[in-house]
N, C-alpha and C positions, 0 to 999 in steps of 0.2 A: 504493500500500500504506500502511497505518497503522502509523506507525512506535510502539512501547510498547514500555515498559520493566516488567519481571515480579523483583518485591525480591522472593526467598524461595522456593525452589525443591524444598521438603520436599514433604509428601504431599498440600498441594491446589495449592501451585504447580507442581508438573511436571505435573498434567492439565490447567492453565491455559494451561500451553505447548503441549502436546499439543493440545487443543480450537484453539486462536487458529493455531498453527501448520497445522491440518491443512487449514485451508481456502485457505491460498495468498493471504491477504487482509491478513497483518498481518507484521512486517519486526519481529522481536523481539529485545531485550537481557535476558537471562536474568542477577539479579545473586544472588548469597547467598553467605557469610561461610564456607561445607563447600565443602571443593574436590570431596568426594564426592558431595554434592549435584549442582553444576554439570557432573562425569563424567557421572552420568547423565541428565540432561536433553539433555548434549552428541550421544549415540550416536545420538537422532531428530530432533534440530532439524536442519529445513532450510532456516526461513528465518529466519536470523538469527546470535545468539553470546551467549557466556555471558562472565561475568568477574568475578573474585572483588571481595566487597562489602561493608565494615566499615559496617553500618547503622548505627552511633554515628558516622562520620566524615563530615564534611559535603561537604569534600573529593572523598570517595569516592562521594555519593550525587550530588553536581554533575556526577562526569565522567562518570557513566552515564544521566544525566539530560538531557545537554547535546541539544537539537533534538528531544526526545521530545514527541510528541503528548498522550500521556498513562501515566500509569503506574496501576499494579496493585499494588497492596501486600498480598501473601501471606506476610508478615512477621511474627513475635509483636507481639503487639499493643505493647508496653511502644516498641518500634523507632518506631510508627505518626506520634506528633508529632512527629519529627523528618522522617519521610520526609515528612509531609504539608508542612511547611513548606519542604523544598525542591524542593516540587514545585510550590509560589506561586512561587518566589523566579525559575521555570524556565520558568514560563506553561504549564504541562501540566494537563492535567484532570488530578483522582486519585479512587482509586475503593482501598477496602480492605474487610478480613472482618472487624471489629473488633467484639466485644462487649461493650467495656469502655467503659462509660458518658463517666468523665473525658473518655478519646479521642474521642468521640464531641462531645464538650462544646468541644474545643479545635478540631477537625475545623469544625466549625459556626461559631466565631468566625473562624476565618482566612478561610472563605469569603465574609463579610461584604461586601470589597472586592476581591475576588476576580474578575479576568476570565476564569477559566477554571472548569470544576465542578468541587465537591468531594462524592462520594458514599460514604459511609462505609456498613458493615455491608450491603455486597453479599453474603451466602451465603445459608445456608438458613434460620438463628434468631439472631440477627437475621437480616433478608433477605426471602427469599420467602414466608416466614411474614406480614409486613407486607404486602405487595403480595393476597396472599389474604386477609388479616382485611377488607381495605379492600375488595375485592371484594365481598365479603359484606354489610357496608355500607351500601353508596354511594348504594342507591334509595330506603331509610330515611327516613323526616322524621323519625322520633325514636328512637334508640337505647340499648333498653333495659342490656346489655352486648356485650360481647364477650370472648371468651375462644378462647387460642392456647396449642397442647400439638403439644410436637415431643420426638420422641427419638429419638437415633442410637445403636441397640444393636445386640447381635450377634444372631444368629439361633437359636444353639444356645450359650447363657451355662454354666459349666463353673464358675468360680468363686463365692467367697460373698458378694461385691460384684455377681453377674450382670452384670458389665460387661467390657467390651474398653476399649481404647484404638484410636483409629476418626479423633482430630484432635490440636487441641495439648492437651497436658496441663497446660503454662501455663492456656490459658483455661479448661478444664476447672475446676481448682481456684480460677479468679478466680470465676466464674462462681457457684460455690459459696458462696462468702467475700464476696462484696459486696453491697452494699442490692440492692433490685428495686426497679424504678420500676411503678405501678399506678396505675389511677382510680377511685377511690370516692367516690360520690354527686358525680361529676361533677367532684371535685378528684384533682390529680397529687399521688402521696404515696410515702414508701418502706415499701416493708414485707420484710420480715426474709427472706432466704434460707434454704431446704430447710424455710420454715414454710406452713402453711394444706396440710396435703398432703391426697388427693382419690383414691380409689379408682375405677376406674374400667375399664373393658372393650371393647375396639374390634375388632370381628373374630370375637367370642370370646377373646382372648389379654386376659389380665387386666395390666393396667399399674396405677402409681401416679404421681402428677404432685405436686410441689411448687413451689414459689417457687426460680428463680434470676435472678441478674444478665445484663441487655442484651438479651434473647430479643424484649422486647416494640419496642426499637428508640428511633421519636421516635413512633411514635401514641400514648403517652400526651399527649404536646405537640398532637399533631393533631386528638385528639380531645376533648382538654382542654373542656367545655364543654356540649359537643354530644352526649356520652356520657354513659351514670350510670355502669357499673359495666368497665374493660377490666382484663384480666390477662393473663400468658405464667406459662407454666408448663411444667417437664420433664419429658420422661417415661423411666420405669424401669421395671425389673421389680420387683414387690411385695420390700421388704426393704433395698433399697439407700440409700434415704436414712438410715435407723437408723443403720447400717452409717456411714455419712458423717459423720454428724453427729457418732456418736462417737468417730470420729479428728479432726473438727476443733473441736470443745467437750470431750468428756473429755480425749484425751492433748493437746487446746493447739496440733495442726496448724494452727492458726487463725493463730496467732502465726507458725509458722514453715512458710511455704506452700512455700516453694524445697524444705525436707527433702520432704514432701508430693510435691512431682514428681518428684525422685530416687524415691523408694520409688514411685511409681506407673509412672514409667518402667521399673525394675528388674522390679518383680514383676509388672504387669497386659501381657498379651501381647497384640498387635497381632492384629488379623483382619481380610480383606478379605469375611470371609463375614457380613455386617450390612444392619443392616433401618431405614432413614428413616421412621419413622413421622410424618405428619404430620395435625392434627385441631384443624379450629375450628368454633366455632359462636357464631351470633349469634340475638339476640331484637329486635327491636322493631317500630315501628309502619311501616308499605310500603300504599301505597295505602289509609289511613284499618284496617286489620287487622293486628291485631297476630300476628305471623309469627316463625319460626322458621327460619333458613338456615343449613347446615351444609357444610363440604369435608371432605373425609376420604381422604387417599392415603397409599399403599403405597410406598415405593422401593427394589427391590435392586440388592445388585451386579451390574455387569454387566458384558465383555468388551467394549474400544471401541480402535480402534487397534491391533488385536494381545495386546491385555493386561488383565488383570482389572482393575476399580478397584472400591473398595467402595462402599458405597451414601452414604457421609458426602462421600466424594472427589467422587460424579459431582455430588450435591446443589448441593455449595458452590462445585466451580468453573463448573459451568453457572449457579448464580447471578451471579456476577460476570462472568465472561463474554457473558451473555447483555443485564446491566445495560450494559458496557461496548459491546456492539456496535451497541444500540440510542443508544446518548450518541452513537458515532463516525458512525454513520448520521445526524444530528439529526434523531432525535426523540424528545431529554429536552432540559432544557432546557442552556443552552451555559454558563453560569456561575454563580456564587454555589451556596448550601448545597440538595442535591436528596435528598429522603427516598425512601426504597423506597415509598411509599406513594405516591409522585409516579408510578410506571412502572403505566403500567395490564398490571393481569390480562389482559388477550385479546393484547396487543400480548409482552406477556413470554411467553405459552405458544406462539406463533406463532412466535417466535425461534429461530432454527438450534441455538443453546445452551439457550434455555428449555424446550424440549421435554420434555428431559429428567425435567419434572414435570408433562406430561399422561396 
């Protein structure tokens, strides 16, 4: 059995445990800092144990770390450099949902001299959104762009933000608030959050997409060169960004993000009835003809293990599950820094957990 350790047991870590657990294949330590948390992950775990986890203590991340294979970090991001470093210090792979650029940044240096892997931003956006852009890709001698639109909404929106809360609302509002990284005219550049917004219609259901933070991952890095034009972009329902912008530029939410998750925690109500919309498309030149390739999926909730999960939960933990199972199998590569662009498309949808997005 594969023995891993699971930091963070909120709403994509308990179907991590769920997924990894159900298959009889993995020997699990369940940590997070909510004894409420760890109750309920405790009433279906059968193989393994839960125990409480001050993700600031180092202490605390060493004894639950001690002879782990590799760990899973379902953690807020802010937690992430410290788990990732004591998970060098332990020789365990690690593998997290992080969308936050810095993390990401620090994540990649520690792997440097690193004998064990370090895979950051396993979910859906960043995540499997990366493993599809490259897809699209890969037969290209010259590409013209690429362009990545994801958004986890609810299905029947009720308020005037048209939004649920469906993940963290930490990232949520980071994501909003921070540079994007892009490629234009073949250079890596930042350009401004919830700006360049893009109307557009998939299905018939009218969305709008602008610029946020981490979605597009390291293929700016990957493609750096070899690309002219890449971008990630969010999707919403038409209205929502105005809406954003003007609690975080008029009333100054910008400044003060923590007040920002209290009031979106309080007021925006949880739903597992949500819709994974995911859509890319690429241009360039495939066998001497310049061409056009497109993905475009649907993802709902759905009933797994006795229990509903929404379409954000099944996304993001079968993204990293699916990453992780294929590492513990070897076939990624066994150490130093590995990008979701590194996991090929056919071997991810083939996966007992990648499925989830055929």
């Amino acid at each position: 059995m594969y023995d891993v350790v699971i930091l963070g047991a909120g709403k994509i870590g308990r179907l991590v445990t769920r997924l990894l657990d159900g298959t009889g294949e993995y020997r699990l330590r369940v940590g997070d800092a909510h004894a409420g948390n760890l109750e309920t992950v405790g009433r279906t775990l059968r193989h393994g144990s839960t125990q409480r986890v001050d993700f600031d203590a180092n202490s605390e991340l060493d004894a639950i770390l001690h002879g782990a294979r590799a760990v899973l970090s379902c953690a807020p991001f802010r937690h992430n450099k410290r788990i990732a470093e004591r998970a060098k210090a332990h020789g365990a792979h690690y593998l997290d949902l992080t969308e936050d650029v810095a993390v990401t940044h620090h994540v990649k240096a520690l792997a440097k001299d690193a004998k064990t892997a370090f895979i950051p931003q396993c979910g859906l956006a960043p995540g499997f959104i990366s493993i599809a852009g490259m897809h699209l890709v890969r037969g290209m001698s010259e590409i013209q762009e690429l362009n990545l639109r994801v958004g986890a909404l609810p299905r029947f929106p009720t308020n005037a933000l048209r939004y649920n809360l469906t993940w963290s609302t930490d990232g949520l509002v980071n994501e909003y608030c921070n540079p994007c990284e892009a490629l234009i005219d073949g250079r890596k550049v930042e350009v401004p959050p919830l700006e360049q917004v893009e109307q557009l219609s998939i299905d018939g259901v009218p969305y709008e997409a602008f610029n946020t933070s981490g979605g597009l991952g390291t293929l700016a890095e990957t493609l750096a060169g070899k690309a002219r034009h890449v971008n990630y972009k969010t999707l919403r329902y038409p209205g929502h960004r105005d809406l954003v912008k003007f609690l975080l530029h008029d009333l100054r939410f910008r400044e003060h993000r923590e007040e920002l998750v209290r009031i979106f925690d309080r007021a925006l109500p949880t739903t597992t009835d949500d819709v994974v919309v995911i859509f890319a498309y690429a241009k360039g030149t495939e066998n001497g003809r310049y061409v056009e390739k497109t993905y475009a999926h649907r993802v709902q909730h759905r009933e797994m293990h006795g229990e509903l999960w929404s379409a954000i939960q099944v996304t993001t933990a079968g993204g990293i599950c699916a990453v992780a199972d294929l590492l513990l199998q070897g076939r990624l590569p066994q150490q130093g820094f590995v990008r979701q662009e590194d996991v090929r498309h056919e071997e991810f949808l083939a996966n007992r957990f990648g499925r989830c997005f055929a």
